[in-house]
Every structure is written in C-alpha cells, then in structure tokens.
C-alpha positions in Angstrom: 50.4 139.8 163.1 53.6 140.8 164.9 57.1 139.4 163.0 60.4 138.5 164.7 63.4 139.0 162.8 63.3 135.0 161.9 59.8 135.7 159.8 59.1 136.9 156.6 56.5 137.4 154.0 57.3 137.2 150.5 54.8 138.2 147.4 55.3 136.1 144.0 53.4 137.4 141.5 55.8 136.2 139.0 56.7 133.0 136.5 58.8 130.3 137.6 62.4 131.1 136.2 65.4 129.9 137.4 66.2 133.5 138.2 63.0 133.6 140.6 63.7 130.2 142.2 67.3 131.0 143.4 65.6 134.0 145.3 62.7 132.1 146.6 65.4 129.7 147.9 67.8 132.2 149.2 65.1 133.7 151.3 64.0 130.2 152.5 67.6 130.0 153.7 67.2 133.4 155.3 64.8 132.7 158.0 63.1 130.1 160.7 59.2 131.3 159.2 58.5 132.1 155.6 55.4 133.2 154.5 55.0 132.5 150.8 52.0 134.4 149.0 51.5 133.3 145.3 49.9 133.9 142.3 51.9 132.4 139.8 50.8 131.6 136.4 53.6 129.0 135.8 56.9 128.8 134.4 60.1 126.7 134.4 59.3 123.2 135.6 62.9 122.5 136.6 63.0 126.0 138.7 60.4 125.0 140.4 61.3 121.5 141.2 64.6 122.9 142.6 62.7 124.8 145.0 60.7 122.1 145.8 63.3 119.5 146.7 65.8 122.0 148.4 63.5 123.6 150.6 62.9 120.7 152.8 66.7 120.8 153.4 66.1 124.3 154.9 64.7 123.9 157.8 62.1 126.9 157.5 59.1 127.0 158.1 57.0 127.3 155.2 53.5 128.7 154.6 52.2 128.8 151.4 49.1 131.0 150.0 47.4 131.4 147.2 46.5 134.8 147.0 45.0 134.8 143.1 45.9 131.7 140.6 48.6 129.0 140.7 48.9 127.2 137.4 51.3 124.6 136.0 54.3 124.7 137.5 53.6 127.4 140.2 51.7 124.1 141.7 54.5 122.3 142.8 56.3 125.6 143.9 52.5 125.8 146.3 53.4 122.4 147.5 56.5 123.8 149.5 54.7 124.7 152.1 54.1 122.6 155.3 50.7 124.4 155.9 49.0 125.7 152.6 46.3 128.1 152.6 44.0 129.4 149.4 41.8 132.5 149.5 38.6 132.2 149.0 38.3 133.4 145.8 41.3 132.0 144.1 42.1 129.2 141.5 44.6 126.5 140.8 45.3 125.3 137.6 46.8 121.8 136.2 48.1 120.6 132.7 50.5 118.7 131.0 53.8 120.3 130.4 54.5 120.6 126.6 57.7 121.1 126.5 58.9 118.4 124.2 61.9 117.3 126.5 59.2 117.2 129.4 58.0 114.0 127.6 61.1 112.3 127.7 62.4 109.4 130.4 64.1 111.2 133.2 64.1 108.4 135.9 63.1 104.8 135.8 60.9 105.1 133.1 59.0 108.4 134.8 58.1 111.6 132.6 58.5 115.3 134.1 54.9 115.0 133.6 54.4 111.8 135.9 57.0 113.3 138.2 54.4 116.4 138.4 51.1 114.0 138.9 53.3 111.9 141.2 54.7 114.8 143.5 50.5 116.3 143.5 49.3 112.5 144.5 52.0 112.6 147.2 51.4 115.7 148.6 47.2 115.5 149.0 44.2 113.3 148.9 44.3 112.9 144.9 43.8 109.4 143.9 46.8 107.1 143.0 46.1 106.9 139.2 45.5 110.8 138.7 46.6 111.8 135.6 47.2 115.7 134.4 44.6 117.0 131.6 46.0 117.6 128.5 44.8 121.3 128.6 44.8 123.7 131.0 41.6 123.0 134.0 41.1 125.3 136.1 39.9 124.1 140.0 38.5 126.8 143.1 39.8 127.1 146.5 36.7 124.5 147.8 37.8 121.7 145.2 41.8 122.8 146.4 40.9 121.9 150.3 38.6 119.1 149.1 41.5 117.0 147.8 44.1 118.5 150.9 45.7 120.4 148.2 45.0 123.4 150.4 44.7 122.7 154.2 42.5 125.7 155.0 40.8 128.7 152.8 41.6 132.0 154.6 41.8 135.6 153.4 45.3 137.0 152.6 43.9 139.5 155.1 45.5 137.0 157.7 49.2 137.2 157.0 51.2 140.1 158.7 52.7 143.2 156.4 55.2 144.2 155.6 56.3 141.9 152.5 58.7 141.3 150.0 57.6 141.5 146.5 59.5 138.9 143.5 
C-alpha cells in the first residue's frame, strides 16, 4: 500500500492513559486517513471515552485493527473506527469496570459500565439488553465479525508500512 501525506498508520501496543489518548487524538487531527493497529490490554476508561467522542469531530478517516488482543477499555478505543478489521488470530476481551467510581450515576441514572455496554450495543449487532460479564471473557475474531463488532478479519499483512509506534 502506497500512502499520501494525508495517511498514516499508527501501532498501539499500549494501555489506555490519558497520556496515550491526547496522542491518539492529536494524530487523528493530523490527517484525512488513519490507520489504527491495536493491541491494547485496557486502561483508563475516561481516556478512552475522550477519544471515542472527539474523533468523530475530526473528520478522519478511521480504520481500526486488531492486530493481537483488545480488552476493557481498549474496546471502545476499537470502536473509533468507521471500518474495523480483526486478524485472524486475535481476541477481544469484555468486563465490568471495577473501579469503584465506575459504579456510580454519571448521567440519567446510567453507570460508566452501562455507558460501555450501551456505546458496544450501539456500535454492532449485540442484542439490546447485553450486559458486561463480571470477569474478564475473552471472544475470537469469528465471534468479533459475528456480532459486526469487526466488519472484516484480514491479516495485518494488509496495511501499508511505515508506522508510528505509541
């Protein structure tokens, strides 16, 4: 894959922290195309929902890929992307948060927890009264595209070098 100067590929191998969020958002800002390659293992909730609702705002183009395993929070951080892809051999993991102040009302009598299951139900084919397992489960790439979570499983092979590693 040949890249203009308005695309770029970016490797997060990292948690969510609010550190890592401003420069996911500040290369969002950067460009027209952004290829987003994760394996994120979780993190700060809030981070991530900041990159979530600002990148819309953007107006970048956003592909997101999981290129190992997305847990907790690096979930909604996956769900920035207009067109999300999994590898073949990666996984995507789902909990409640336990954070104590992630059980308290934040909106309208909403949890950051129901705000997560709400923001996954919105964003794929997951029925309207999914709820988050108390402990961490674990789902593959096939269950991922099942539920539209991920539009298409594709190697990492497929997105053009060179990157940008966070």
């Amino acid at each position: 894959m040949t890249k203009t100067n308005h695309e770029k590929t970016l490797l997060v191998i990292s948690r969510i922290s609010p550190e890592v969020a401003g420069k996911i958002i500040n290369e969002i800002a950067g460009c027209q195309e952004l290829n987003l390659l994760l394996s994120v293992s979780g993190g700060d909730v809030a981070a991530a929902l900041a990159v979530y609702n600002t990148a819309p705002g953007l107006g970048t183009k956003i592909t997101t890929h999981n290129v190992g395993c997305i847990a907790s929070s690096g979930v909604i951080l996956y769900l920035c992307g207009q067109n999300r892809i999994a590898s073949p051999r990666t996984y995507f993991g789902f909990h409640k948060t336990q954070a104590k102040s992630h059980n308290e009302i934040v909106k309208g009598g909403e949890t950051v927890n129901d705000l997560y299951a709400r923001i996954l139900i919105e964003n794929t084919n997951l029925p309207s009264n999914f709820k988050l397992p108390d402990v961490l489960e674990f789902k593959d790439a096939a269950w991922a595209e099942s539920v539209n979570l991920a539009h298409e499983i594709s190697p990492a092979e497929n997105i053009g070098l060179p990157f940008k590693i966070l």
